[in-house]
C-alpha positions in Angstrom: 11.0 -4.0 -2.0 12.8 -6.8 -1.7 12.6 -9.9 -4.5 10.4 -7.6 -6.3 10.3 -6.2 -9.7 8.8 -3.1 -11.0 5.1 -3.3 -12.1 3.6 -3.3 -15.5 1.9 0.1 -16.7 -1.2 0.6 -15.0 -0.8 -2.2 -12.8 -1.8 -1.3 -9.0 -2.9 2.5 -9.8 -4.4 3.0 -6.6 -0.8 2.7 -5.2 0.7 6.4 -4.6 4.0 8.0 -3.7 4.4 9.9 -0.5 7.7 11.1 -1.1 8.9 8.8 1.7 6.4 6.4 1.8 3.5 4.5 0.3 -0.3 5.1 0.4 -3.2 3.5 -1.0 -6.1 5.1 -2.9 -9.5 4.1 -0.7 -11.9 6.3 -2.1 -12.0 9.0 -4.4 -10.8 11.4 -2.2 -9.3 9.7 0.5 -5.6 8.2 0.8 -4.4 5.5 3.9 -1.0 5.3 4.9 1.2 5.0 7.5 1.0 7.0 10.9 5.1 6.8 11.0 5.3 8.8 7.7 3.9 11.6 9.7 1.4 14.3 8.7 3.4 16.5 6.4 2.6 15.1 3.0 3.1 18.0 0.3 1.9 16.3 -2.9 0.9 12.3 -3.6 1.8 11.0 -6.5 0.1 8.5 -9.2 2.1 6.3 -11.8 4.5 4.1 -12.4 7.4 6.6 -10.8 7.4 9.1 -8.2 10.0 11.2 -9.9 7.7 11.4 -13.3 4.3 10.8 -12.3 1.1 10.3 -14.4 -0.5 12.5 -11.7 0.6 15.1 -8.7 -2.5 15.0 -6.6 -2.9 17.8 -3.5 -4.0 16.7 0.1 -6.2 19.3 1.3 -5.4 18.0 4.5 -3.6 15.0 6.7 -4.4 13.1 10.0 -2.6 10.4 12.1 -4.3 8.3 14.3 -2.7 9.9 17.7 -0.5 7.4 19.2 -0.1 5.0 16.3 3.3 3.5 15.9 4.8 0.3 14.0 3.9 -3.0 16.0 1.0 -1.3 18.0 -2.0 -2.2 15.7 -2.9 1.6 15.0 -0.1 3.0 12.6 -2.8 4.1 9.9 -3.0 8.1 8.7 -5.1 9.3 5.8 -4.9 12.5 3.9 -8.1 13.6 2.3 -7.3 15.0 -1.5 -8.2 18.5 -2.5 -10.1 16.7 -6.1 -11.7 13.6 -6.4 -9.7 10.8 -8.6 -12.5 9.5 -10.6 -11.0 7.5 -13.6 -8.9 5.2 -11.1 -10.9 2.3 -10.5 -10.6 1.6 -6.5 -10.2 -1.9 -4.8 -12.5 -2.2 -2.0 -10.4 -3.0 1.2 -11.1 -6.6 2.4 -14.1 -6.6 4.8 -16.1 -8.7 6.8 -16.6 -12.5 5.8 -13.9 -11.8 3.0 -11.0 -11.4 5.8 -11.8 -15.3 5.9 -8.8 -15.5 3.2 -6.2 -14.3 5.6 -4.8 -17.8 6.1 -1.2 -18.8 6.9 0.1 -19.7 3.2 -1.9 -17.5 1.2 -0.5 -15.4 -1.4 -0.3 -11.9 -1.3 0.8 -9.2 -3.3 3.0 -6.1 -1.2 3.6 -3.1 -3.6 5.9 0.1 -2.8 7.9 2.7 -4.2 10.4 2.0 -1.3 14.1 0.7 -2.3 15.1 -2.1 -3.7 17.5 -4.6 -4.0 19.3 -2.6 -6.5 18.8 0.6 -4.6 16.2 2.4 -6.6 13.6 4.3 -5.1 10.6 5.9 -5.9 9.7 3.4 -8.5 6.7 1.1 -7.9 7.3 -2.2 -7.3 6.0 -5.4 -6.4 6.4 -8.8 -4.9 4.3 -12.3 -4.5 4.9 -13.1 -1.0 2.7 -15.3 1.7 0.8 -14.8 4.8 3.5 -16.0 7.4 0.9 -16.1 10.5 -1.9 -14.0 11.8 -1.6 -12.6 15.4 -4.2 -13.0 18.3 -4.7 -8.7 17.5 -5.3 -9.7 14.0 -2.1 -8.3 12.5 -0.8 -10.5 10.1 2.9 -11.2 9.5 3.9 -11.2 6.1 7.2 -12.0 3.7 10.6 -12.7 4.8 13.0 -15.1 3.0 14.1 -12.3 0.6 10.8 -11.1 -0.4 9.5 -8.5 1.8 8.9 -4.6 1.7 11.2 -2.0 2.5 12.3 1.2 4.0 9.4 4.0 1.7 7.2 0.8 1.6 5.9 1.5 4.7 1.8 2.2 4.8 1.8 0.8 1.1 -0.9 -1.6 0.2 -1.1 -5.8 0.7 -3.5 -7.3 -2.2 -5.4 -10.7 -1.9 -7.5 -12.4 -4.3 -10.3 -13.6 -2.6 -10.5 -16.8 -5.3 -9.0 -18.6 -8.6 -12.8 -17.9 -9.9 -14.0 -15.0 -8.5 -10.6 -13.2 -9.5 -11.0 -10.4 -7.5 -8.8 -8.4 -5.4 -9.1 -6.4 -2.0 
């Protein structure tokens, strides 16, 4: 992550280490990442560091969408986890009428384990970044000027808050 900083405890626990990339926590029992990273993911991790995790969770398989690639609008894979994770509290994706708040200028929040500035890796970090421009496929661009993700960021998660007074985040 670059222009980042590493995240407070607790902060983003739905964000999980691949090893060499990121993944998000959907569902109890589902993970989305990257296609790129490939299908070969041995454990996922939960916490603050890959290298000593809060939790090792155990896929009890992995998919990539066939054909999905960086820039095509279909580089998504899921692994679905042997156990539920029930006392992580999961952020819905963004659906619907909320997408609305995908605007040119709006903030966002892009959190990986990917390296950094300083070279670490495999410690979660984050960055405050904005929505650059949003593509006639619906892709947005994001970050740049410094603060952007990173090679092992790849299939991590983009948060929005959908207001100042609703304060939630998708």
């Amino acid at each position: 992550m670059y222009g980042g900083e590493p995240t407070d405890y607790c902060e983003w626990p739905t964000t999980a280490f691949l090893g060499g990339c990121t993944g998000t926590l959907v569902h109890p029992q589902m993970i989305i990442y990257a296609a790129h990273c490939g299908a070969g993911i041995g454990q996922i991790r939960l916490g603050e560091s890959g290298n000593s995790p809060e939790r090792i969770l155990n896929p009890e398989y992995c998919r990539v969408n066939p054909g999905g690639g960086p820039g095509q609008g279909n580089d998504w894979a899921y692994c679905k986890l042997q156990e539920p994770v029930l006392d992580v509290p999961i952020v819905p994706p963004l659906m619907g009428c909320e997408t609305s708040v995908l605007q040119p200028g709006k903030e966002v929040a892009l959190v990986g384990f990917g390296n950094t500035d300083d070279n670490t890796f495999g410690i979660k970090y984050e960055v405050f970044t904005t929505i650059n421009s949003i593509t006639p496929q619906d892709e947005a661009h994001i970050g740049g000027g410094g603060l952007d993700t990173c090679q092992g960021d790849s299939g991590g998660p983009v948060y929005v808050q959908l207001s100042e007074a609703d304060n939630s985040w998708r």
